[in-house]
C-alpha positions as CSV (number, residue, x, y, z in Angstrom):
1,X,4.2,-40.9,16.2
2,X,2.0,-39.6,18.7
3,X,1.9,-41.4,22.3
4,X,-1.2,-42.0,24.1
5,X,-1.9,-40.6,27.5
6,X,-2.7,-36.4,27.9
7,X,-1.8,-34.0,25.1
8,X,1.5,-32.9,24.8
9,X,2.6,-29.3,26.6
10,X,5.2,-26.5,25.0
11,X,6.8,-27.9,28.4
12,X,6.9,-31.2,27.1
13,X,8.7,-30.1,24.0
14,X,11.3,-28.4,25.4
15,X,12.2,-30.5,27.5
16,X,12.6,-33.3,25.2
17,X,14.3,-31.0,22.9
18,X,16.4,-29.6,25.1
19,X,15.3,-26.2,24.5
20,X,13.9,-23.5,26.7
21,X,10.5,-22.6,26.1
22,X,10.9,-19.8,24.8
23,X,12.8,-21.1,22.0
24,X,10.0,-23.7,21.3
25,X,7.4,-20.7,21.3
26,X,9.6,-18.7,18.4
27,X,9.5,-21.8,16.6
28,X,5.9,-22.0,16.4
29,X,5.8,-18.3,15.6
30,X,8.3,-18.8,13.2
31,X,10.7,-16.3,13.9
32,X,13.9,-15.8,12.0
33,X,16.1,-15.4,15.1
34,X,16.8,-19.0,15.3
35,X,19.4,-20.8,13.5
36,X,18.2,-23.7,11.4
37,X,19.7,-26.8,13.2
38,X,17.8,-25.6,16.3
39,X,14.4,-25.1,14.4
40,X,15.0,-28.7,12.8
41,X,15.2,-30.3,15.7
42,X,12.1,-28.6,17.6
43,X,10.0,-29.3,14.7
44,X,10.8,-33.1,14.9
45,X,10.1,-33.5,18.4
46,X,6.6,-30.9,17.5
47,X,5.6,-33.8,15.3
48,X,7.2,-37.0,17.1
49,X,5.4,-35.7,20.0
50,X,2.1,-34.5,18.1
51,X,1.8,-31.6,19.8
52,X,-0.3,-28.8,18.5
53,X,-0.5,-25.3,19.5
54,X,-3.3,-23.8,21.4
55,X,-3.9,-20.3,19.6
56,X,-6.5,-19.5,21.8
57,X,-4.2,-20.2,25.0
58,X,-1.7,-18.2,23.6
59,X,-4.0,-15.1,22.8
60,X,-4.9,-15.4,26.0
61,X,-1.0,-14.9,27.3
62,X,-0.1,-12.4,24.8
63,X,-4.3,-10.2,25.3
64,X,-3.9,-10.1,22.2
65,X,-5.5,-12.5,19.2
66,X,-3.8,-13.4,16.2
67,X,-5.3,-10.9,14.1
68,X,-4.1,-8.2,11.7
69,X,-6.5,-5.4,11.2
70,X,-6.3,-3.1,8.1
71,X,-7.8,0.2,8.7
72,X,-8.7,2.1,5.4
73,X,-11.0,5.0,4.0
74,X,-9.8,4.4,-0.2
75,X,-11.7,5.2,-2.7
76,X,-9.1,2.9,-4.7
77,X,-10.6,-0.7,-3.8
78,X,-7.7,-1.7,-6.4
79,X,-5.0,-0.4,-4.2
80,X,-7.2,-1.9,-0.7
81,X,-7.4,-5.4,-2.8
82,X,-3.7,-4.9,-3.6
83,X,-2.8,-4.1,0.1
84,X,-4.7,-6.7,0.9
85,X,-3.0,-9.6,-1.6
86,X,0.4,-8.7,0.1
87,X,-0.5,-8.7,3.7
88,X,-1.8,-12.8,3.1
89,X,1.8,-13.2,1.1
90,X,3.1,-11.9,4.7
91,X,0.8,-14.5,7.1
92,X,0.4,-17.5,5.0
93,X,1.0,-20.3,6.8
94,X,0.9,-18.3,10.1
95,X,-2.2,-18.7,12.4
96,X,-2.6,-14.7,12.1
97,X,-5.5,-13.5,9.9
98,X,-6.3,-10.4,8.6
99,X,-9.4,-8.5,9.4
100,X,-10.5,-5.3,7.1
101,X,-12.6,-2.4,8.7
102,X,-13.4,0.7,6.4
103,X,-13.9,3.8,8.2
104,X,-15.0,7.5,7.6
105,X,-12.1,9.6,7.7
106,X,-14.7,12.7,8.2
107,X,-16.6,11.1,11.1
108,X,-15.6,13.4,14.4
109,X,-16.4,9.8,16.0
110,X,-13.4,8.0,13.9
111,X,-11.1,7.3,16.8
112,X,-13.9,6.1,19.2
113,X,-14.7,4.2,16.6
114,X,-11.4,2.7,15.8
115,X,-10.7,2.3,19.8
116,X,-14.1,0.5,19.8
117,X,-12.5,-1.6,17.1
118,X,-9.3,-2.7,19.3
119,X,-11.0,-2.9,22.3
120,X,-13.4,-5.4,21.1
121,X,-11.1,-7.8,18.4
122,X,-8.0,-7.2,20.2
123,X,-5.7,-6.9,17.4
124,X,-1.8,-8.2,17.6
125,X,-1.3,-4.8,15.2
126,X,-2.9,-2.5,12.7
127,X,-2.2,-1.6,9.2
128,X,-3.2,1.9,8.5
129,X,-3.8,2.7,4.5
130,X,-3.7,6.7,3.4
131,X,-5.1,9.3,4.2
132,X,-6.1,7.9,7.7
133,X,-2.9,6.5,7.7
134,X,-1.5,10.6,7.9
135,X,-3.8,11.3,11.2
136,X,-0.9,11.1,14.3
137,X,-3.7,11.2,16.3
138,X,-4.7,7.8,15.1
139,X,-1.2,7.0,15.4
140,X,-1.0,8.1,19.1
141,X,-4.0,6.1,19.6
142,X,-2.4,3.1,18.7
143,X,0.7,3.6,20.8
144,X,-1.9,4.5,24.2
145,X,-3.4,1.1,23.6
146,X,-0.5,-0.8,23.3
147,X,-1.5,-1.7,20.0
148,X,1.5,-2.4,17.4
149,X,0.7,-0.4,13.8
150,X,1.5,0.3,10.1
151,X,1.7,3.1,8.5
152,X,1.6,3.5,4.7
153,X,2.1,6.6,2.4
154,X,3.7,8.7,0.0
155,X,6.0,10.3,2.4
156,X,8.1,9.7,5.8
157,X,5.3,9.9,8.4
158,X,7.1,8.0,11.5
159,X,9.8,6.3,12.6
160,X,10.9,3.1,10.0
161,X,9.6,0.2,12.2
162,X,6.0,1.9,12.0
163,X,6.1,3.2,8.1
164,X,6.2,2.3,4.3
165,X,6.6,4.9,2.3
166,X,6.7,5.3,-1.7
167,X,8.8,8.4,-3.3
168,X,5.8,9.6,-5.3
169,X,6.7,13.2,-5.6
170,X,10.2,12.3,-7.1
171,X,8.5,9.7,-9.4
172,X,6.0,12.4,-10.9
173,X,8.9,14.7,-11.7
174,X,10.4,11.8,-13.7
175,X,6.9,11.2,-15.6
176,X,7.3,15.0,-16.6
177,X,11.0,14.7,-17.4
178,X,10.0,12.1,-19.7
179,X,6.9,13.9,-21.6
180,X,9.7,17.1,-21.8
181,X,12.2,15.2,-23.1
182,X,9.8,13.8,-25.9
183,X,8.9,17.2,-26.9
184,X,5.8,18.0,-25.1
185,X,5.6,21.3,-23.4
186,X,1.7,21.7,-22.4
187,X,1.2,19.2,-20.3
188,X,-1.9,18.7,-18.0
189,X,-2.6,17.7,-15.4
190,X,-5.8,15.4,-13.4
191,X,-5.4,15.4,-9.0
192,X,-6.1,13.6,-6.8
193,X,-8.7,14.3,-4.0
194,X,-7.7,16.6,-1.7
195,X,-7.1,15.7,1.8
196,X,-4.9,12.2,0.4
197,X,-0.7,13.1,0.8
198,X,-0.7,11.1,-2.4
199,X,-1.9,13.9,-4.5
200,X,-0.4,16.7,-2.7
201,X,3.0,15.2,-3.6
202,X,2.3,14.0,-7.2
203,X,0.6,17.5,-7.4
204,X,3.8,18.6,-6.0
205,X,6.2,16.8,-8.1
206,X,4.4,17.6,-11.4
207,X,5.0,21.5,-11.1
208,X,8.5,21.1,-9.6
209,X,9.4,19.9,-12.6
210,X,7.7,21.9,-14.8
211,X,9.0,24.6,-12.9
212,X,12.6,23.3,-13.0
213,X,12.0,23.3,-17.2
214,X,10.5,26.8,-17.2
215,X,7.2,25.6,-18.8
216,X,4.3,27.3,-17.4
217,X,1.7,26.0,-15.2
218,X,-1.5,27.8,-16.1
219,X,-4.8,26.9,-14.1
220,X,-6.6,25.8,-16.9
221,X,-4.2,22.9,-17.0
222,X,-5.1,21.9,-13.5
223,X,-8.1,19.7,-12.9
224,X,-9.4,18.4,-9.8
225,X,-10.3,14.7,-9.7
226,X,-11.2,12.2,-6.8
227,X,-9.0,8.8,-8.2
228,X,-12.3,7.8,-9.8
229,X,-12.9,6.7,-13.5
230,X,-15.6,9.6,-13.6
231,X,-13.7,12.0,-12.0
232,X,-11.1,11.7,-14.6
233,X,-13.7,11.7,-17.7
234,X,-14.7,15.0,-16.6
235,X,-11.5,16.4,-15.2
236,X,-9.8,15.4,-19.2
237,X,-12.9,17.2,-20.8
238,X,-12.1,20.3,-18.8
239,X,-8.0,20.0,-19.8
240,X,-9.5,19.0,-23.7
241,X,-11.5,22.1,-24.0
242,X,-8.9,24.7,-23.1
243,X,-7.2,26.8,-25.8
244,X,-4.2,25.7,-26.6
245,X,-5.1,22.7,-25.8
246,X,-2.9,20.5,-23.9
247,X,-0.5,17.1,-26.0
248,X,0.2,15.5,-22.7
249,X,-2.0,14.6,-19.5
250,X,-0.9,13.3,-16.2
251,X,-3.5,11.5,-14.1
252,X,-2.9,11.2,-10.7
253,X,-4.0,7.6,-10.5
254,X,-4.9,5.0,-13.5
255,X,-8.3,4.5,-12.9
256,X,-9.0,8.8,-13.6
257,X,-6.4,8.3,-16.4
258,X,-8.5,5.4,-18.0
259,X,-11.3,8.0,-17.7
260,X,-9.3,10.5,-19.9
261,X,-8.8,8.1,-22.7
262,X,-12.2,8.3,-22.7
263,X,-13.5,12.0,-23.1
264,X,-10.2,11.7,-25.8
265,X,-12.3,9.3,-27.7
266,X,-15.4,11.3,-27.1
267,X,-14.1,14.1,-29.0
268,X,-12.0,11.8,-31.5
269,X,-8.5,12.9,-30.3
270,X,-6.0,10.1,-30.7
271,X,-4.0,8.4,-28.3
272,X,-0.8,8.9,-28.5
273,X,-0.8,10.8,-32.1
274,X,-2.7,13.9,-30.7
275,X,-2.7,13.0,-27.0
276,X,-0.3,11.4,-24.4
277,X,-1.3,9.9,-21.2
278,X,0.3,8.8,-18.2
279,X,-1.5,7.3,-15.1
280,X,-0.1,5.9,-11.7
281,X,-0.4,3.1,-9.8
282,X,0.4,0.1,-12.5
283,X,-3.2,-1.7,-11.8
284,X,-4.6,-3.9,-14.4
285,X,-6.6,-1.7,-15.7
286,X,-3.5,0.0,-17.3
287,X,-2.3,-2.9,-19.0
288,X,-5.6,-4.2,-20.4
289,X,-6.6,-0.4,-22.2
290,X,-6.0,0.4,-25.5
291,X,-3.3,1.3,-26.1
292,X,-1.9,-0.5,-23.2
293,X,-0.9,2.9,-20.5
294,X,1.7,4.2,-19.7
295,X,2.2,4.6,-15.6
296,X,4.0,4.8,-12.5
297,X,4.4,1.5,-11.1
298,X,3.7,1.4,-6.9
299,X,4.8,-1.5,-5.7
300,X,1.8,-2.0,-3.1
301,X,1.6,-5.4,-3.0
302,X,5.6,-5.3,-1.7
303,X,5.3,-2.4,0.9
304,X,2.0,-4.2,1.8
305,X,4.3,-7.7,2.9
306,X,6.6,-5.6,4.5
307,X,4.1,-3.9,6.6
308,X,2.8,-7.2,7.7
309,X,6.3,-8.3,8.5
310,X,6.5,-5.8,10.8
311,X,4.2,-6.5,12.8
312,X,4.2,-10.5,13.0
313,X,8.2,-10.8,12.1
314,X,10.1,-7.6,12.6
315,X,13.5,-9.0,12.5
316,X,13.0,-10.7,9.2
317,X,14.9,-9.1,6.2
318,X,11.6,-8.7,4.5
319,X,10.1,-6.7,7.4
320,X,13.1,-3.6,7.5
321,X,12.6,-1.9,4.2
322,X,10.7,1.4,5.1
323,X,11.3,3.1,1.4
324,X,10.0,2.0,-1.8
325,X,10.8,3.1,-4.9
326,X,8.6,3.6,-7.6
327,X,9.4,2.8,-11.0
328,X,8.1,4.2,-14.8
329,X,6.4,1.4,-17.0
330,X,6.6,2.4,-20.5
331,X,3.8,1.2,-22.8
332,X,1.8,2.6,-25.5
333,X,-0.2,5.7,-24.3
334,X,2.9,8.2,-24.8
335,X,4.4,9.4,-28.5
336,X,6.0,13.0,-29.5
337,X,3.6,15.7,-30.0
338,X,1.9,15.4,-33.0
């Protein structure tokens, strides 16, 4: 129970604990370098003595507030929400919170505007999404301010305590590998935006296998999309309307593949008797189509926890994962050619 008099200090609680103070303040921040028995008892005398942090005290000690920014130009807001859903699963029941800010990866004023940014909500860390997440500029920003970041994408961009990184050329290869095996040998294909190292290296992966099989790659099996439902409509009607026309289309991203089971319906082509479609990224939208898709399964919502960990626990088991594999999810959207 809490005694009368002045509020209780950290001071006070480690010296009724018998702890040092800094031991009291990793208890608070619930750090994992602690063995339980210690943590146990600092918690009782936290609540005996009714003690209750002061996060604006300690912001003031650290210059830093308990904040998590995520920094993102996506036109995905399925993978930002995703990101999102798995940095909370990271900070619940932490006094950080997490604070979004879109930018304009084409602005020549970015970087002022992102030091702007961290000057003004001094951030404990960033979490950079792709493709600003490939600027080292950006990165060397946030080393010059002293500000702890993230990065995320589709290959090794820095060292493993600053990166996440899915193996997204290797996974396309496998997508093709599979449509191969079944029997298909015109396969096309929808990108992704240029600019993103997402599509170069699904763009990358798809014709090193098809390559690697000796199937040609002609151009009117490339289409250029922008990981937008409309992008992928018209990207499909382009791949459609070649002669011979393609069995099998790889979309760089669900949402432009959910746009090529359109135009296949537009033109009454048949999914997966006449047509076969994979997408990537495993977002709801593949599951709920008909037929249910076909896709490459990112686990976002994971790299997006250990990110966060990173940053707010980086000793924790959670937080030292820096590679994360994809994985095919095999539904309805693929058949032999017909």
């Amino acid at each position: 129970m809490a005694k009368s008099g002045p509020a209780p200090t950290i001071n006070d609680v480690a010296r009724v604990a018998g702890v040092s103070k800094k031991t009291v303040s990793r208890v608070i921040n619930r750090s994992p370098l602690l063995r339980e028995a210690t943590r146990a008892k600092v918690e009782k005398v936290i609540a005996e003595l009714g003690y209750t942090p002061n996060p604006q005290a300690r912001a003031l000690a650290l210059r830093r507030n308990f904040l998590i920014g995520l920094l993102h130009d996506n036109p995905n807001a399925q993978t930002v929400l995703n990101f999102q859903e798995g940095v909370l699963d990271a900070i619940r029941d932490t006094e950080f919170a997490l604070v979004v800010r879109p930018v304009d990866r084409h602005s020549p004023a970015m970087l002022d505007d992102i030091r702007n940014f961290l000057e003004q909500q001094r951030l404990y860390g960033v979490l950079i999404l792709p493709p600003i997440s490939e600027n080292d500029d950006l990165a060397a920003l946030c080393r010059e301010m002293g500000c702890g970041y993230v990065r995320m994408g589709s290959a090794a961009l820095d060292e493993a305590e600053h990166l996440v990184q899915s193996n997204d050329r290797e996974m396309v290869e496998g997508v093709v590998d599979y449509l191969v095996k079944l029997g298909h040998r015109r396969i096309g294909l929808i990108e992704g935006p240029s600019g993103f190292r997402s599509a170069f290296e699904r763009r990358e992966g798809f014709l090193a296998a098809m390559h690697r099989h000796g199937l040609e790659v002609p151009p009117a099996a490339l289409a250029q999309g922008n990981y937008r439902f409309d992008s992928g409509h018209r990207a499909a009607n382009e791949l459609l309307s070649a002669e011979p026309r393609v069995t099998a289309i790889f979309a760089s991203n669900d949402e432009m593949a959910a746009g090529a089971y359109h135009a296949a319906r537009e033109r009454g082509v048949e999914v997966p008797r006449q047509l076969s479609i994979v997408g990537f990224d495993d977002s709801p939208i593949a599951a709920h189509i008909w037929p249910p898709m076909t896709t490459v399964g990112w686990p976002i919502r994971e790299m997006a926890k250990a990110a966060a960990l990173k940053l707010v626990a980086p000793d924790s088991s959670e937080a030292l994962p820096s590679s994360f594999p994809a994985r095919l999810v095999t539904r309805n959207s693929v058949a032999e050619p017909g």
